[in-house]
Structure formats: C-alpha cells, structure tokens
Backbone as numpy.savetxt, mean C-alpha at the origin, in Angstrom:
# Nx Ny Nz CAx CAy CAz Cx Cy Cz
6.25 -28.31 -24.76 5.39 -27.12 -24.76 6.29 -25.87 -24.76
5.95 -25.17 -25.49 7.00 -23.71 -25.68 6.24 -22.57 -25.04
7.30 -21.52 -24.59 6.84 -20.43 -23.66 5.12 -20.12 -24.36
6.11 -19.78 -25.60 3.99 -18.98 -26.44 3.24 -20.37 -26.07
2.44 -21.08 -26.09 1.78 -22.18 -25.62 1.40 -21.95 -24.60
2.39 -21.95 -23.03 1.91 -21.18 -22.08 1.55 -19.87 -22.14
2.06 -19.22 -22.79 1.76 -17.57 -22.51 1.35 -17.16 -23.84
0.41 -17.16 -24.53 -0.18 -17.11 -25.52 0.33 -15.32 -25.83
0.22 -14.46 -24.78 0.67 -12.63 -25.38 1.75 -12.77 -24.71
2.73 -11.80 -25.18 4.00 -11.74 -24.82 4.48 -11.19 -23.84
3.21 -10.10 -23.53 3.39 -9.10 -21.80 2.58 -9.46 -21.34
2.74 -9.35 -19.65 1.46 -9.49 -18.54 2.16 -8.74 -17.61
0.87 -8.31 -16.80 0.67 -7.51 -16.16 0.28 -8.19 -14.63
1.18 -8.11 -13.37 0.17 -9.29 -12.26 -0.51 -7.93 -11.35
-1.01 -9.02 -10.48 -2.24 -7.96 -9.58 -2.27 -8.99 -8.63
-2.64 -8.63 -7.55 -3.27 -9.43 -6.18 -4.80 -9.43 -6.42
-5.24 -10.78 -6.65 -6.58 -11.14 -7.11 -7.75 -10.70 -5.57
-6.98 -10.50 -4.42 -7.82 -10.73 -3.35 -7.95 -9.44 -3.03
-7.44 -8.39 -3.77 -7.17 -7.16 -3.21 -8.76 -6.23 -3.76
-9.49 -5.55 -3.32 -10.07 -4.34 -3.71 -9.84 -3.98 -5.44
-10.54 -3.70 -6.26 -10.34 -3.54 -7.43 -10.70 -2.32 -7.71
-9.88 -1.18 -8.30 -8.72 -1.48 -8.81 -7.72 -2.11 -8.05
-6.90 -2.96 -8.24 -5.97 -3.28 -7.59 -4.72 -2.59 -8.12
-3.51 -2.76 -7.04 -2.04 -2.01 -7.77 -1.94 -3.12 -8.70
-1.09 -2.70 -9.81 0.30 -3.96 -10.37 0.90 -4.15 -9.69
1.33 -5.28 -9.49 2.36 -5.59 -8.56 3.98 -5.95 -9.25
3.27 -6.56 -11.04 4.70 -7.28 -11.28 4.45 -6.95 -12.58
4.82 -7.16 -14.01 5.03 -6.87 -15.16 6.11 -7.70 -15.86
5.48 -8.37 -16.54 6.73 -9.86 -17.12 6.37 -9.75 -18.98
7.59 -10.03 -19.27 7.96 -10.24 -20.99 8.44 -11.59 -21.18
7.40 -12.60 -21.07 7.47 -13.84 -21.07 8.14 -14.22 -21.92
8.04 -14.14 -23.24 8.81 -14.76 -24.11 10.45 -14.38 -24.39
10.63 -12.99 -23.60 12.15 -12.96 -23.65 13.07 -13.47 -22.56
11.83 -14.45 -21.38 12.62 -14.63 -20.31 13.46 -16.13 -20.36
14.56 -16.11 -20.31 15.02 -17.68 -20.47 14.50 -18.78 -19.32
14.06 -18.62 -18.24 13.37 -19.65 -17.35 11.92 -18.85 -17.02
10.87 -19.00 -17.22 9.56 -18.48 -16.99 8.82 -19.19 -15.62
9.60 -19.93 -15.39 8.92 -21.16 -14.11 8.52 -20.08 -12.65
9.00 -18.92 -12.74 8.81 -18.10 -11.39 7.68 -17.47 -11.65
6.82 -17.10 -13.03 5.56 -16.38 -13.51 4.61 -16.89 -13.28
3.19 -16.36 -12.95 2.29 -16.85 -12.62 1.46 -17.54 -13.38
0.63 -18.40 -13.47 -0.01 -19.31 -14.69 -0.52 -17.91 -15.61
-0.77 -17.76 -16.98 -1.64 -16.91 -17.30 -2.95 -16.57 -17.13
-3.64 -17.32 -16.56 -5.19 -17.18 -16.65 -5.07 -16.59 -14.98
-3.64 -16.30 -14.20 -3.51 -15.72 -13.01 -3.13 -13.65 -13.25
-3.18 -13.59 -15.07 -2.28 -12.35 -15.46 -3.01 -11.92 -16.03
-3.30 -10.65 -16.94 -3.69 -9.84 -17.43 -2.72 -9.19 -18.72
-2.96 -10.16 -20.23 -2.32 -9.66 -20.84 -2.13 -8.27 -21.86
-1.33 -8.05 -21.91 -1.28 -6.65 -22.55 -1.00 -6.75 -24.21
-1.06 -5.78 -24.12 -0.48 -5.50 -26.14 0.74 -4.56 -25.62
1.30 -4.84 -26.88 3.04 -4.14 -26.76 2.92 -2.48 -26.58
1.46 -1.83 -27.26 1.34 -0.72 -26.64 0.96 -0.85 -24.97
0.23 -1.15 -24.49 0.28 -1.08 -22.89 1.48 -1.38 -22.21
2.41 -2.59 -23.08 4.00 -2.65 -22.35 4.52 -1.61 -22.31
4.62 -0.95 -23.46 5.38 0.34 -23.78 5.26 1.51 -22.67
3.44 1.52 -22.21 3.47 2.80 -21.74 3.13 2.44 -20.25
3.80 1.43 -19.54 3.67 1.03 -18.71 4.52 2.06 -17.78
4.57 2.31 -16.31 4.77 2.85 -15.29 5.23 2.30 -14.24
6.20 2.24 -13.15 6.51 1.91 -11.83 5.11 1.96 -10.84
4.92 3.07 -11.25 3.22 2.83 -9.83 2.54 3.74 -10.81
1.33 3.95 -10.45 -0.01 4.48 -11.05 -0.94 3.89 -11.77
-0.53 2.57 -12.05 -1.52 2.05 -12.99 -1.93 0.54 -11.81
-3.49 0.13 -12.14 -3.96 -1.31 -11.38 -4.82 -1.94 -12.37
-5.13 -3.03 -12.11 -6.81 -3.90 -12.87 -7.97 -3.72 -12.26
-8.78 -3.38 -12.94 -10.11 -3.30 -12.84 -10.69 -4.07 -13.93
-11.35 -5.29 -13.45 -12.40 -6.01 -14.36 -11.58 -6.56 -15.44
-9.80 -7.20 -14.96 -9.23 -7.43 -16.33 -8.73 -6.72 -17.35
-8.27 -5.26 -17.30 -7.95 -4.27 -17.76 -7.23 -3.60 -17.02
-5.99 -3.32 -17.28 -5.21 -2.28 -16.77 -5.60 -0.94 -17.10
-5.47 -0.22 -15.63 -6.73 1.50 -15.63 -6.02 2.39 -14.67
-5.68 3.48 -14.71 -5.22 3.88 -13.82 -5.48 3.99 -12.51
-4.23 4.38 -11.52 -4.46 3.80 -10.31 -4.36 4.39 -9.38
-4.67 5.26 -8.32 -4.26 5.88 -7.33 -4.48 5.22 -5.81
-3.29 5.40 -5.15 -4.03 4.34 -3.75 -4.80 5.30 -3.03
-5.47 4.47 -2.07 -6.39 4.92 -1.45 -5.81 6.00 -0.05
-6.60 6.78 0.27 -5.97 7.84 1.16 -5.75 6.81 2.55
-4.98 6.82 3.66 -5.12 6.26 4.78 -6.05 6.67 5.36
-7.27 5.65 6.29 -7.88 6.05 7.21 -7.42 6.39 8.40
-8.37 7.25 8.86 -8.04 7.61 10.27 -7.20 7.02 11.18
-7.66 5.86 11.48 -7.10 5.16 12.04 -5.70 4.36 11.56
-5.56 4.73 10.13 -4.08 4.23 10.11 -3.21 5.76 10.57
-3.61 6.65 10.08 -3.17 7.96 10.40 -2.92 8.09 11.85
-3.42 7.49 12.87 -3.70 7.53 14.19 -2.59 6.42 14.66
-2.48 5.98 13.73 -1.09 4.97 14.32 0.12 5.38 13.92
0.09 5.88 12.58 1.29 6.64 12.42 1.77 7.94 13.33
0.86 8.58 13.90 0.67 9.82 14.25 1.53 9.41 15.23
0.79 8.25 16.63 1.38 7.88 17.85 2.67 7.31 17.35
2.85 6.58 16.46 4.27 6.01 16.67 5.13 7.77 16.61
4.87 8.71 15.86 5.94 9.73 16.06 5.68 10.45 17.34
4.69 10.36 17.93 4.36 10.98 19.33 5.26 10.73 20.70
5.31 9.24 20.27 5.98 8.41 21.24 7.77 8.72 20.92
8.15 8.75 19.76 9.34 9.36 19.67 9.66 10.61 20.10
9.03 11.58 20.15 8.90 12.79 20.35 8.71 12.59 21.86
8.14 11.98 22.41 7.97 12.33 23.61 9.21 12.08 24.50
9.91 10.66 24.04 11.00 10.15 24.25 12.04 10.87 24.21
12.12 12.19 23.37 12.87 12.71 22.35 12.82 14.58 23.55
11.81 14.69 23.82 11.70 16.27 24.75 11.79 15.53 25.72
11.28 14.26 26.36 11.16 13.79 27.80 12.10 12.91 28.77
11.90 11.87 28.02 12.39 10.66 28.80 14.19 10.28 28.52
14.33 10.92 27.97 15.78 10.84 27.22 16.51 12.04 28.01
15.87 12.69 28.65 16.26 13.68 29.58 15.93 13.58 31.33
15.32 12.41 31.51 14.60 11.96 32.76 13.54 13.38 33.03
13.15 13.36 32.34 11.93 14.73 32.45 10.68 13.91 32.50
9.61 14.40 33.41 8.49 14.08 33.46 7.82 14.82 32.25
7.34 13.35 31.87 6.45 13.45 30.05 4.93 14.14 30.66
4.57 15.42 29.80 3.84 16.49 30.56 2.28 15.62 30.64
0.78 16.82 31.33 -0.36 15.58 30.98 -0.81 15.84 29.38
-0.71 16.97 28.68 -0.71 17.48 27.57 -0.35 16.36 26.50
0.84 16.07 26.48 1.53 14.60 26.10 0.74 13.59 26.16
0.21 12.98 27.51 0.11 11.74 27.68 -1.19 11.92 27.50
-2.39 12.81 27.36 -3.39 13.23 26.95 -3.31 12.43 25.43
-2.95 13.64 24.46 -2.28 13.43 23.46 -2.64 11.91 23.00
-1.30 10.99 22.90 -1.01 9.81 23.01 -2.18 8.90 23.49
-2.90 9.09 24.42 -4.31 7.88 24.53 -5.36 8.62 23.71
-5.06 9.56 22.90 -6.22 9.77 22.15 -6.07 9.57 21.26
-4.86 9.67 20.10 -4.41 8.68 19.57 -4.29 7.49 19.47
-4.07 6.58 20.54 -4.71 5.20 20.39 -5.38 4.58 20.67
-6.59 5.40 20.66 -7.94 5.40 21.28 -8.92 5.40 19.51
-8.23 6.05 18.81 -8.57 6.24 17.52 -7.70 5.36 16.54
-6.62 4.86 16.97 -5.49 4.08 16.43 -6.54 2.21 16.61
-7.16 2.27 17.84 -7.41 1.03 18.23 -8.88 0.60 18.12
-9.16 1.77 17.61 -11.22 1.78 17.19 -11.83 1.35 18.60
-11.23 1.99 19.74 -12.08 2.57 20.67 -12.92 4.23 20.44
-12.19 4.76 19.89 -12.83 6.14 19.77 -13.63 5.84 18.60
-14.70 6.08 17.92 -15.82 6.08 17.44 -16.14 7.29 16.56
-16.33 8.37 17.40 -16.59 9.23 17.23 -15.71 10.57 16.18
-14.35 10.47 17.07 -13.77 10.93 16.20 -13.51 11.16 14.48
-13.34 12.66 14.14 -13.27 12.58 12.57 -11.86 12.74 11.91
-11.09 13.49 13.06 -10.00 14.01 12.78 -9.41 13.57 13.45
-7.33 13.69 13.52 -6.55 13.39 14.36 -6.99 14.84 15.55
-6.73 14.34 16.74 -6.27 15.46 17.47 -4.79 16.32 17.17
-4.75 17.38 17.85 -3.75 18.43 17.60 -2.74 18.05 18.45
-1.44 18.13 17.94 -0.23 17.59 18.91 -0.07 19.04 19.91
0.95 18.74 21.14 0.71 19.57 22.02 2.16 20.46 21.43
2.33 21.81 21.69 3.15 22.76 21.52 4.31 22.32 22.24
C-alpha cells in the first residue's frame, strides 16, 4: 500500500476531535513528502486540504468547523481562569512586599487573595469582575 492509498490528498490539517468547534489546528502534515508517515493520524482522523489552503496556512489563527478549515480565534478566559491567574501573581507579590521581608502581609492583601479564590474556585457566584488589587 503506498502513502497516496493511505492519504488520498497530499495536505492535512489535525484538530482535537473532542474539543469545542471551531477547534485550533493543532498539526499540519505533507504526507506524501514524508519518508515514514507511521506518526500521522489515520485520514478519516484529518481534514484534507488543497495545496491552496497548504499554501496559506498559518502558525495559529486558523481551526475546523464542520470539516473545514475557518478561521480561528481562542476564546477569551473566563473569570475564573482570570481569577487564578490573578491570585497566582497576588501571591507572588505578596511574598514579594511581605514575607520575603518578615513583614506582616496587610488585611487589604489577604482580603484581596480569598476573593480571588473565592472566584478562582466557583465559590463566589456572583461576581462579574476581578476585584481591584490593593495599592
């Protein structure tokens, strides 16, 4: 059996099938110029292209939707990932004016910080926004 046999078009395009659609690309293969193909995904796992879509292919911006490569933008972080990022720099910072100095970490701070992962941990509910870090 020869590469074309398995891979009937010459480009593909991969995607995470389990992901939200559009999904990102994840991978981009030129099957027939590869000398071992055994690491590629079956085709009926790919999305093949025409040599124009190889051509005008991109590092990030483009995903599949419905079997078609479409452009792609990721999704904004929710709150709550924002709320975890937020505390992990909070906690540096605090480390960083406080504890690294044996200074008592203020209540402003430690305020701060459980409200953050209060929204980090989907106890807070309510919240729409991050809270404001302290001065």
């Amino acid at each position: 059996m020869t590469i074309q046999d398995q891979y009937p078009a010459q480009y593909y395009a991969q995607y995470d099938h389990a992901a939200a659609q559009p999904a990102p690309v994840t991978g981009w293969f030129d099957v027939w110029n590869m000398s071992d193909p055994s690491s590629v995904p079956d085709a009926a796992d790919l999305v093949a292209l025409t040599e124009e879509q190889w051509l005008a292919r991109t590092p990030t911006g483009l995903g599949v939707q419905d079997g078609k490569v479409v452009a792609y933008a990721a999704p904004a972080p929710t709150l709550a990932q924002q709320a975890k990022a937020a505390l992990v720099q909070a906690q540096a910072a605090t480390w960083a004016k406080f504890g690294s100095l044996g200074q008592t970490v203020t209540d402003a701070w430690i305020t701060y910080q459980k409200a953050l992962a209060a929204i980090a941990d989907g106890s807070d509910t309510t919240s729409t926004t991050l809270p404001s870090a302290p001065s």
